[in-house]
C-alpha positions as CSV (number, residue, x, y, z in Angstrom):
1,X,79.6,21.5,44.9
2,X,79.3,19.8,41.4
3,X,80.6,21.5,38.5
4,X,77.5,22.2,36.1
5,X,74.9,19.9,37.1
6,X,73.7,17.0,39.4
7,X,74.7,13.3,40.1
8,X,74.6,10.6,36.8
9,X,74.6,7.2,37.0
10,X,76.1,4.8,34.2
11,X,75.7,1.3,33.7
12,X,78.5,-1.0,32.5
13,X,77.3,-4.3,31.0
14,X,79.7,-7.2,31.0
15,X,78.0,-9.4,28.5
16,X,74.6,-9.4,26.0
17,X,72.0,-10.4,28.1
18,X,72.9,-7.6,30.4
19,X,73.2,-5.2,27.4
20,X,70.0,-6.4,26.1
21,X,68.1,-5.9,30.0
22,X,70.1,-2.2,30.4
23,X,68.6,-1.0,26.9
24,X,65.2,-2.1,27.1
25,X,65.0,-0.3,30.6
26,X,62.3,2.3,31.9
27,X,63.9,6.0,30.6
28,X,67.0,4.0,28.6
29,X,67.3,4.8,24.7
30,X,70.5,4.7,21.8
31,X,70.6,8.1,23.5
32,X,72.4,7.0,26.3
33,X,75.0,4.6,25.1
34,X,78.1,6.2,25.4
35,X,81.1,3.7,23.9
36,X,84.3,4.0,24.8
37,X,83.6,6.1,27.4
38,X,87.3,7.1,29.7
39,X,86.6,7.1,33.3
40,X,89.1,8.0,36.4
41,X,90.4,5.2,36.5
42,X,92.3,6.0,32.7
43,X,90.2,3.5,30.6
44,X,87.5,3.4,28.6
45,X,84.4,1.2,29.3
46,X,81.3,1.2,27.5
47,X,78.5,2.5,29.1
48,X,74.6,3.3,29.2
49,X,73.2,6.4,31.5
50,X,70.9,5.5,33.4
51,X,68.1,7.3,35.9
52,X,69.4,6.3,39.6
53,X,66.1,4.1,40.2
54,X,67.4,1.7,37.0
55,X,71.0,1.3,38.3
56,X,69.6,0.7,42.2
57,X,67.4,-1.6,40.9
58,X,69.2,-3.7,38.4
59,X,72.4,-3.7,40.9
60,X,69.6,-5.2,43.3
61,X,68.4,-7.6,41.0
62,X,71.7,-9.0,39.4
63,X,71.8,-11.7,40.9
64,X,68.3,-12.4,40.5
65,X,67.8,-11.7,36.9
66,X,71.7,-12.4,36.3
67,X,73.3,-9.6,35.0
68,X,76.9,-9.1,35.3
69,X,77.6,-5.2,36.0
70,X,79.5,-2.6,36.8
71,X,78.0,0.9,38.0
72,X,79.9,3.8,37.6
73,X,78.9,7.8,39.2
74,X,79.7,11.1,37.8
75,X,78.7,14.5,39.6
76,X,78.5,17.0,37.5
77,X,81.2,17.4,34.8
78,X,83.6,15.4,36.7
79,X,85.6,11.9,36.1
80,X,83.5,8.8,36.3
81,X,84.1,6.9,39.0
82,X,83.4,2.6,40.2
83,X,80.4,3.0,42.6
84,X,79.9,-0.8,42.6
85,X,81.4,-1.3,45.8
86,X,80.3,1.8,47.3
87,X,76.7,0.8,46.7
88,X,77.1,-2.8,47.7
89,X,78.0,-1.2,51.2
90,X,75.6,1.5,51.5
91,X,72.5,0.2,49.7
92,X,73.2,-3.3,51.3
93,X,72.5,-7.1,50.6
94,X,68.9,-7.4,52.1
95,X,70.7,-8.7,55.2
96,X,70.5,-6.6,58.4
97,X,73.3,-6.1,60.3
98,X,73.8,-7.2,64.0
99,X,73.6,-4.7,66.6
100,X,75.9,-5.4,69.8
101,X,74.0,-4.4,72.7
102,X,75.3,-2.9,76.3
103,X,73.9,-4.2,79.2
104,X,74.5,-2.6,82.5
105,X,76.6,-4.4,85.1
106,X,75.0,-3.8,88.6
């Protein structure tokens, strides 16, 4: 159950050109820069919300467009937590896993 609202997604750049590509993003304005920002993890970071297509995509793309991010998750009013690693696993690297299949000894 989230405490007063739904999921966010943040953006943490970790130099210009990444600052420059998060701000000039679909649904991204001054609005959403929030500086010096504390998260769970007792520091502050700064960060830009972002609508969950713009942080899938750009965490997609980083390497591609090189951008050098972190993404961070909040639901509802809660602490802001470090999704990067949680979405490299879930959302995956464009590479498919292996399956291990049985085969029936007769």
């Amino acid at each position: 159950m989230t405490k007063g609202g739904g999921f966010k997604w943040y953006l943490e750049p970790k130099n210009s050109h990444t600052n420059e590509v998060i701000s000039k993003s679909p649904g991204v304005s001054e609005e959403n820069c929030h500086i010096g920002k504390v998260c769970a993890d007792e520091e502050s970071h700064n960060l830009w919300e972002v609508p969950s297509g713009v942080a899938f995509m750009l965490h997609r793309s980083r390497s591609d467009m090189k951008l050098k991010l972190r993404v961070w998750g909040q639901e509802g009013n809660g602490k802001i937590y470090d999704k990067t690693r949680w979405l490299s696993k879930e959302k995956g690297t464009g590479k498919k896993k292996k399956r291990r299949h049985s085969h029936a000894k007769f």
